[in-house]
Backbone as JSON, one array per atom type, in Angstrom:
{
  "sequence": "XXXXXXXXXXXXXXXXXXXXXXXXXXXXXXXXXXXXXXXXXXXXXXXXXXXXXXXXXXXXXXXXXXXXXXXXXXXXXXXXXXXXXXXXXXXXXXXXXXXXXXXXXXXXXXXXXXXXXXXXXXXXXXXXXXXXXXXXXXXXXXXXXXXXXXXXXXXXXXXXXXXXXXXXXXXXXX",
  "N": [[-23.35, 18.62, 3.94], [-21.38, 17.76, 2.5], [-19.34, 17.5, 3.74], [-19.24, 15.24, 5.4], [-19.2, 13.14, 3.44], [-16.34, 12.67, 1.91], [-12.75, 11.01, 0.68], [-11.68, 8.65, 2.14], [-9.16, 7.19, 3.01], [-6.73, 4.87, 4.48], [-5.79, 3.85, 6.93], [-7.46, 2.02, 9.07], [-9.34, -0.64, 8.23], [-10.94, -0.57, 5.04], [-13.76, -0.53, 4.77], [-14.17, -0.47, 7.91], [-13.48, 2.35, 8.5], [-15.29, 3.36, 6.92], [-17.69, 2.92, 8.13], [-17.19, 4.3, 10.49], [-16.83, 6.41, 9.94], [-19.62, 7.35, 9.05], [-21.47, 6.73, 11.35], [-20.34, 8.61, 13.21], [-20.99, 11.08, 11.73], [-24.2, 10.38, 12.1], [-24.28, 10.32, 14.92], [-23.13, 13.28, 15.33], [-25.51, 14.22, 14.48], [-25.4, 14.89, 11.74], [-25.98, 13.62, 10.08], [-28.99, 13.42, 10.6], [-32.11, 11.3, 12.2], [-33.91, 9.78, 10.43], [-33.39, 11.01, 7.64], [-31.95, 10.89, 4.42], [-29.56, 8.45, 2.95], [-26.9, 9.4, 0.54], [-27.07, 7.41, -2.83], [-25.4, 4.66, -3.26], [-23.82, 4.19, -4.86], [-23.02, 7.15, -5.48], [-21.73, 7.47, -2.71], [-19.75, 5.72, -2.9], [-18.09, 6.58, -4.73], [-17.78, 9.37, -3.78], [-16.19, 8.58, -0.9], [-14.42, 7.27, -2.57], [-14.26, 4.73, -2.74], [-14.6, 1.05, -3.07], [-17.62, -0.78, -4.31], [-18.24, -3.15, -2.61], [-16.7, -2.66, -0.29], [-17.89, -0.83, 0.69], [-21.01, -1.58, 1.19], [-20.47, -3.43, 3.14], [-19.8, -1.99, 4.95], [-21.95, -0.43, 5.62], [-24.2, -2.55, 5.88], [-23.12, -3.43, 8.44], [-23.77, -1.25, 9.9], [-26.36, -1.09, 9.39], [-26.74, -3.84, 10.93], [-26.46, -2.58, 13.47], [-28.23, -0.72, 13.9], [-27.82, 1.49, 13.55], [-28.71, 2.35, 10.42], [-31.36, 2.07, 8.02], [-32.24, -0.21, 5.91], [-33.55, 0.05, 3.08], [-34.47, -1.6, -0.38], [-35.06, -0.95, -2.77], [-35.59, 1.87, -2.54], [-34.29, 3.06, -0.62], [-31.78, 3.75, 1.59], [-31.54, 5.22, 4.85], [-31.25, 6.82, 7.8], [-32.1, 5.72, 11.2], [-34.06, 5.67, 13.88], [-32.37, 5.71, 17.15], [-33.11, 2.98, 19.38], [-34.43, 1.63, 22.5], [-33.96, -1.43, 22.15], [-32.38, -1.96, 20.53], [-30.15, -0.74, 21.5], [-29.41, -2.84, 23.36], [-29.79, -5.4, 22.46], [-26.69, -4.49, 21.43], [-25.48, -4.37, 23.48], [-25.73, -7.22, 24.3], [-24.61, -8.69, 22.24], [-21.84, -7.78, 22.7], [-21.34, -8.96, 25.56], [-21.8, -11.72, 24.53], [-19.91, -12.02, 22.72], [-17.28, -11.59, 24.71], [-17.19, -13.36, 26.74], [-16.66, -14.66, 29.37], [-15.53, -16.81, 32.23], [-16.47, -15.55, 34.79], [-18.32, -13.87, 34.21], [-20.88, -14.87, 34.63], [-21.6, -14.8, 36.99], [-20.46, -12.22, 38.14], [-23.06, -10.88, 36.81], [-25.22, -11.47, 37.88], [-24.15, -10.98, 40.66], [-24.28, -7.65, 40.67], [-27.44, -7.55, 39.92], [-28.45, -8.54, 42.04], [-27.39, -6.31, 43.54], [-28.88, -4.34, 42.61], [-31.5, -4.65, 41.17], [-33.79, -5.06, 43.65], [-34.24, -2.33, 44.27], [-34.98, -1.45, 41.88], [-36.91, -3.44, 40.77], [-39.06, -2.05, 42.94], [-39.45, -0.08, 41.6], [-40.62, -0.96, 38.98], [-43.1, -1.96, 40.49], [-44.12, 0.43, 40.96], [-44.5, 2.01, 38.32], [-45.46, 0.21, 36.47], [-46.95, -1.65, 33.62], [-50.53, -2.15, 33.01], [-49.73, -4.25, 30.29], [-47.08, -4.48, 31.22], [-47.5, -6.01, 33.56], [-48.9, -8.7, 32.78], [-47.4, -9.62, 30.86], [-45.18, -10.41, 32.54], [-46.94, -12.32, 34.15], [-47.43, -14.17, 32.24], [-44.19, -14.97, 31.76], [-43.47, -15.94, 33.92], [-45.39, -17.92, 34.16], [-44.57, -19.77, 32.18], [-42.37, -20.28, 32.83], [-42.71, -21.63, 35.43], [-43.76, -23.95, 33.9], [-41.92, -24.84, 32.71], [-39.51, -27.12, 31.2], [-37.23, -28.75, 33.94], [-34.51, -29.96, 32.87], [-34.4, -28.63, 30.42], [-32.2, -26.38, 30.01], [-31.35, -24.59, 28.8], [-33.8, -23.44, 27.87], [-35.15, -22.26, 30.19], [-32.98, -20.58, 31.07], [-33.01, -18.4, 29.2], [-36.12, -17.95, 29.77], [-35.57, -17.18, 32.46], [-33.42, -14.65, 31.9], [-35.41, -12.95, 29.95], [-37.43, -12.62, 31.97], [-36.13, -10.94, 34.01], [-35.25, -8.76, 31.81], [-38.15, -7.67, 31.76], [-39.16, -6.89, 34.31], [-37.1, -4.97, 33.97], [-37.68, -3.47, 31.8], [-40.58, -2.64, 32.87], [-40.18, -0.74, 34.85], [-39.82, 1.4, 33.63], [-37.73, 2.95, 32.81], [-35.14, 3.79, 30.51], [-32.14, 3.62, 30.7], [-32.07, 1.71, 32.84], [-33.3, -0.29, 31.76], [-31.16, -0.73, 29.84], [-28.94, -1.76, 31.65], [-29.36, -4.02, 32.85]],
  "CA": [[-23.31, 17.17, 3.84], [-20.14, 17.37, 1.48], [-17.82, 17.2, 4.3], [-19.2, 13.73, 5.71], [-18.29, 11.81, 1.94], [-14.92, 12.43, 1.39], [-12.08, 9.67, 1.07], [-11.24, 8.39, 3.6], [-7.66, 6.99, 3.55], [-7.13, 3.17, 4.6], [-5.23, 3.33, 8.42], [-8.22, 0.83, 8.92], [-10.0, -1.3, 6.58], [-11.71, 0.41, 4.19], [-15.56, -1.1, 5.18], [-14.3, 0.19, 9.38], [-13.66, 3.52, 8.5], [-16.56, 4.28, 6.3], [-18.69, 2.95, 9.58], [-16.71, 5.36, 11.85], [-17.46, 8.16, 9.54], [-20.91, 7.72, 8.69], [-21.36, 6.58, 12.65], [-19.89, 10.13, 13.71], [-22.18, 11.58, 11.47], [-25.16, 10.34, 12.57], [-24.0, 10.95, 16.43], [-23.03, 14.42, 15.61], [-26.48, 15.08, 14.16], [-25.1, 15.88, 10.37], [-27.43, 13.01, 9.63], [-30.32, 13.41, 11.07], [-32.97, 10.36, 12.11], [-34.85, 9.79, 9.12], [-32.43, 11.55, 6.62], [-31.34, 9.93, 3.48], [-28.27, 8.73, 2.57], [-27.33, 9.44, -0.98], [-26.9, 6.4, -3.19], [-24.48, 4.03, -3.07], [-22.58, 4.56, -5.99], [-22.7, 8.38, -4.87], [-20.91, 7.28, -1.74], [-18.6, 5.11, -3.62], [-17.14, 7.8, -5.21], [-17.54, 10.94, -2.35], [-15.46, 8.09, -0.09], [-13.02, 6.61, -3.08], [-13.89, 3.05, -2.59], [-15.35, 0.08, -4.01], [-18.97, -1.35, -3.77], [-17.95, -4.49, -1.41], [-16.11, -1.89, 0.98], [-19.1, 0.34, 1.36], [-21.48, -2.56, 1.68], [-19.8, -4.19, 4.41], [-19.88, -0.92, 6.28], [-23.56, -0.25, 5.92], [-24.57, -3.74, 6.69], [-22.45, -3.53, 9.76], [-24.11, 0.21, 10.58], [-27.66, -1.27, 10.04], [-27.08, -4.64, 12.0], [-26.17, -2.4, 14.58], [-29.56, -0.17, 14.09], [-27.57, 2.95, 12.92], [-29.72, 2.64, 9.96], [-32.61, 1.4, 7.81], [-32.24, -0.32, 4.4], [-35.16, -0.46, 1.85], [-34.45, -1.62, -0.76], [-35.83, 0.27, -3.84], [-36.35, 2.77, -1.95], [-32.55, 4.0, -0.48], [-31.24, 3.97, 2.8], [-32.13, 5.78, 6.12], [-30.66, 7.05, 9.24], [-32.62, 5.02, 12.15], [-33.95, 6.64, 15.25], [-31.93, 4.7, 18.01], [-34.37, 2.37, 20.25], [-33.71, 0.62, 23.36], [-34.07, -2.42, 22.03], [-31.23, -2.31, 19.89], [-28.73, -1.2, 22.59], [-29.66, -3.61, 24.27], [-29.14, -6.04, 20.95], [-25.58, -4.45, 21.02], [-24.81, -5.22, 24.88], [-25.64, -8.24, 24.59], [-23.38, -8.99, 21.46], [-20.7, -7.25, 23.31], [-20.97, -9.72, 26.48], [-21.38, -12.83, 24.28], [-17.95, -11.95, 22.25], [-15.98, -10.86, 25.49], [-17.96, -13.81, 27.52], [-15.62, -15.52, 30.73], [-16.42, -17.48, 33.38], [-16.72, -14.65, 35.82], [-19.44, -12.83, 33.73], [-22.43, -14.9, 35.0], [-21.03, -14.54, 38.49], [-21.19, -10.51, 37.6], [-24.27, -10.44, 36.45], [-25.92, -12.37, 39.33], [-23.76, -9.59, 41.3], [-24.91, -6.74, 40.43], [-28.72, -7.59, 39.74], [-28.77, -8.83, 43.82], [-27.31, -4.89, 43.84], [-29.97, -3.49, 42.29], [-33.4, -5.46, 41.01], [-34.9, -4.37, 44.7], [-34.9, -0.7, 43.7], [-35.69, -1.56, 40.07], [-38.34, -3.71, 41.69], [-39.78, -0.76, 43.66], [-39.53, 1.21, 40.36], [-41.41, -1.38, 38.01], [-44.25, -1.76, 40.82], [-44.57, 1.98, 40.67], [-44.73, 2.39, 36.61], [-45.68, -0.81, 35.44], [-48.85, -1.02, 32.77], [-51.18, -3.79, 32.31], [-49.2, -4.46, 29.87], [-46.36, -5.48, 31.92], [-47.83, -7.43, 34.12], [-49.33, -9.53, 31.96], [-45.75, -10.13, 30.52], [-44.55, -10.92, 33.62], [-47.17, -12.74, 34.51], [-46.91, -15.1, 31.56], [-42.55, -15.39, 32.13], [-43.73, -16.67, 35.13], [-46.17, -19.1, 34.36], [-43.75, -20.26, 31.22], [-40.79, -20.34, 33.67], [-42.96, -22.96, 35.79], [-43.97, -25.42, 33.12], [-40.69, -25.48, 31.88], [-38.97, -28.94, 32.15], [-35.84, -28.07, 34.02], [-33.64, -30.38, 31.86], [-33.81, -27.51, 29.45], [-31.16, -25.56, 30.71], [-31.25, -23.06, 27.46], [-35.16, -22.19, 27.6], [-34.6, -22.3, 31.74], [-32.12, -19.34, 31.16], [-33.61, -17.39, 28.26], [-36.9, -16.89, 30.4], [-34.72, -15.68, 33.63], [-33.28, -13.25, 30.84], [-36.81, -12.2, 29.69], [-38.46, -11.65, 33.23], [-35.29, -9.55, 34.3], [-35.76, -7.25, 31.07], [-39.03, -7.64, 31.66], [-39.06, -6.13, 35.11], [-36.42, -3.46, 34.14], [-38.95, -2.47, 31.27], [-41.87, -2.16, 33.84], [-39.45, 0.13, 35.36], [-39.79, 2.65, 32.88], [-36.5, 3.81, 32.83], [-34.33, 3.21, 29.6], [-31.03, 3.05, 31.41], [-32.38, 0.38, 33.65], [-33.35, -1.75, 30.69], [-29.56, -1.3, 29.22], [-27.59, -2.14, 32.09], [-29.98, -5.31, 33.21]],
  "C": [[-22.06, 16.73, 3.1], [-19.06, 16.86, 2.35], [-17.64, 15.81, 5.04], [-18.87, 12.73, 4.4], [-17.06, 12.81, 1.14], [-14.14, 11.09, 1.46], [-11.55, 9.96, 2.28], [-10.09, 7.78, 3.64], [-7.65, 5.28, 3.94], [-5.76, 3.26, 5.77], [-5.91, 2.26, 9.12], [-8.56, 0.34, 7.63], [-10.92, -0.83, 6.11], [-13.79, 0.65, 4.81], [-15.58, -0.1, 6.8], [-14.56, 1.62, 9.4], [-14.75, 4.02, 7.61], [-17.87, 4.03, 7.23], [-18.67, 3.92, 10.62], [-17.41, 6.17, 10.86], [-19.19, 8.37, 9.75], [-22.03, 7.7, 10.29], [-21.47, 8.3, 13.52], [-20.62, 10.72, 13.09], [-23.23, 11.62, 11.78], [-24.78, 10.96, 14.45], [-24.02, 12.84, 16.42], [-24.16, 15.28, 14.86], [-26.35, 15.48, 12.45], [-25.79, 14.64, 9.46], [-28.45, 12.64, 10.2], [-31.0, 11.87, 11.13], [-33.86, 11.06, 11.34], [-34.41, 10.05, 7.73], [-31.65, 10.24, 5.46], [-30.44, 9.36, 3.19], [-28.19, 8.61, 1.11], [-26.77, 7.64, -1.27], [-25.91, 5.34, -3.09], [-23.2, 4.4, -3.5], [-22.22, 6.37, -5.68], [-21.82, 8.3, -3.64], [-19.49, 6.84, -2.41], [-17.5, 6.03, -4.24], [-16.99, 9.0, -4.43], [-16.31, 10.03, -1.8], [-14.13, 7.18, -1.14], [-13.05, 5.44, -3.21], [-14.61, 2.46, -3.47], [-16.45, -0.46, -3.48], [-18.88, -1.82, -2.42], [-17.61, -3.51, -0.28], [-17.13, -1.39, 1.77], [-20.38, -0.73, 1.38], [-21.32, -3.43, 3.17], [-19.95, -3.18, 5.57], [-21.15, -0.71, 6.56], [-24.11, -1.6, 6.17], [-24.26, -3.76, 8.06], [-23.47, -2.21, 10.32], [-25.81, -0.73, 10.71], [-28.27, -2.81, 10.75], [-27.07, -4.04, 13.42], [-27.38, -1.01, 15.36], [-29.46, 1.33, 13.92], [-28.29, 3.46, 11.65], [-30.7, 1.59, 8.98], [-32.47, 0.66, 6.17], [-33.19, -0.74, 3.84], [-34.8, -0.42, 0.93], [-35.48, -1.35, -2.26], [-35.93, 1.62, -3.47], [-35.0, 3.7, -0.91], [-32.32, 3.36, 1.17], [-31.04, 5.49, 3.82], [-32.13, 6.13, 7.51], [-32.32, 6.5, 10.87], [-32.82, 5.65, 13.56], [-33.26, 4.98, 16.46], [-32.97, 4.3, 19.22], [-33.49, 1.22, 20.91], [-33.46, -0.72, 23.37], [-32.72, -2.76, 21.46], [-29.95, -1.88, 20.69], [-28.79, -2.52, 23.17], [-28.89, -5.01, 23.58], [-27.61, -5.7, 21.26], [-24.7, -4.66, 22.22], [-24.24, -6.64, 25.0], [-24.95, -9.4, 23.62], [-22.43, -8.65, 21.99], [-20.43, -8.77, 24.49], [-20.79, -11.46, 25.51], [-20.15, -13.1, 23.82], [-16.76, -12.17, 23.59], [-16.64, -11.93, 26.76], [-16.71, -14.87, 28.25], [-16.71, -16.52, 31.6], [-16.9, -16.2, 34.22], [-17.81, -13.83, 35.63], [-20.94, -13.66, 34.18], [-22.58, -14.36, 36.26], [-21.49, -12.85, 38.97], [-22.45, -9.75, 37.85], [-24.96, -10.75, 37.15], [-25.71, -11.17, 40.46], [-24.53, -8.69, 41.32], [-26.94, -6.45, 39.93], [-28.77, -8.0, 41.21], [-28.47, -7.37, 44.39], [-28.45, -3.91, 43.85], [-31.5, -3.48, 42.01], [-33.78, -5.33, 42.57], [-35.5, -3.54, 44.18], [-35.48, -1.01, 42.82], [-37.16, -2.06, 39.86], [-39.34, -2.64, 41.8], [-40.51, -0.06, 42.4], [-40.47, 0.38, 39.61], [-42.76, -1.3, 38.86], [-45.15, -0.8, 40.75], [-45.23, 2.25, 38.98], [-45.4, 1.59, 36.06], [-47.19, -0.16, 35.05], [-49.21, -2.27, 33.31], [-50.43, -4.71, 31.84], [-47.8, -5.7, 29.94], [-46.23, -6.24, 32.73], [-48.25, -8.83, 33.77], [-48.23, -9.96, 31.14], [-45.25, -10.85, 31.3], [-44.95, -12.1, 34.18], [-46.81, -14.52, 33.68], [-45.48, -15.67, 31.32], [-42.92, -16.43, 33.01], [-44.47, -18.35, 35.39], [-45.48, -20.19, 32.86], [-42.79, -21.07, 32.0], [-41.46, -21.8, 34.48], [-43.61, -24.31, 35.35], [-43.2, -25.51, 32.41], [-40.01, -26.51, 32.35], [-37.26, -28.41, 32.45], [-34.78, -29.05, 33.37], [-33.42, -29.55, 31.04], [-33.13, -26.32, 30.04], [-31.73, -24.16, 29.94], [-32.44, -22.24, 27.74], [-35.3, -21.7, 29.24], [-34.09, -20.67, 31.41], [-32.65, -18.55, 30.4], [-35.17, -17.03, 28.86], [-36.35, -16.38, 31.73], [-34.54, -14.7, 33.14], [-34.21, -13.08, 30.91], [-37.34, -11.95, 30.9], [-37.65, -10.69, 33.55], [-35.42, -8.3, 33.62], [-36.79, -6.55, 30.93], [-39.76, -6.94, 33.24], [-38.53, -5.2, 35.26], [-37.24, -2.6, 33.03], [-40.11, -2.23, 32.39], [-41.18, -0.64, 34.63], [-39.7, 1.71, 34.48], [-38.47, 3.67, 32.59], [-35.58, 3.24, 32.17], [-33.09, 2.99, 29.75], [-31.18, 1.95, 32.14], [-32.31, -0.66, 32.75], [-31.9, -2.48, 29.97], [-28.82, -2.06, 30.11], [-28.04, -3.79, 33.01], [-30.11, -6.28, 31.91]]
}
């Protein structure tokens, strides 16, 4: 574990690179889901920096579901769940968001929601029908003047048919 807290150098900003590292760590397994991380101030000094730096990086790691903070109680490598890619897609498209991206996305779901279709009829639970069913019956007592709640249940039945799907790539790329 010694060789993930060392300093780290400042070619980025101090907070980026102590995300990459601790990032690459978790990816390459040398922190385990569930695994501790030592204290703060133990970091602070393995990596050279100052509180604020290493704050900024672990906030950033566990908005992004890399890991778990309890306070009193330490900090916690996070098993990754589809929910939170999903979370980090869909920060990705709002940042990097054009005109051409609804257009896209309209695209490529007329590509594929058949199959995906096929696939949720096959898998679905109870569960998700009864999800679906209620999108559905939301979606038609919504007053279409509301554009916003209009669009946020299209979103939800789509993820909500690529979960029935059962297949955790489906859910990311819908």
């Amino acid at each position: 574990m010694e060789d993930i807290f060392q300093n780290i150098g400042t070619k980025l900003t101090l907070s980026q690179r102590i995300e990459r590292t601790l990032e690459n760590a978790i990816r390459e397994k040398k922190l385990p889901v569930g695994s501790k991380l030592p204290t703060e101030r133990e970091m602070c000094e393995s990596f050279g920096v100052s509180r604020t730096a290493l704050r900024e990086a672990l906030r950033r790691l566990s908005a992004r579901g890399l890991i778990n903070i309890h306070k009193g109680s330490g900090m916690y490598v996070s098993e990754l769940n589809i929910e939170d890619a999903i979370k980090t897609l869909n920060l990705y498209y709002d940042l990097k968001f054009d005109r051409n991206l609804i257009a896209q996305i309209i695209e490529v779901r007329q590509m594929f929601e058949p199959e995906i279709a096929r696939y949720a009829a096959r898998n679905r639970t109870d569960e998700d029908l009864a999800e679906l069913r209620g999108n559905i019956a939301q979606f038609r007592s919504c007053n279409p003047d509301n554009t916003q709640l209009e669009s946020d249940l299209d979103n939800r039945f789509h993820l909500a048919v690529s979960k029935a799907a059962s297949n955790p790539i489906i859910q990311m790329t819908m």
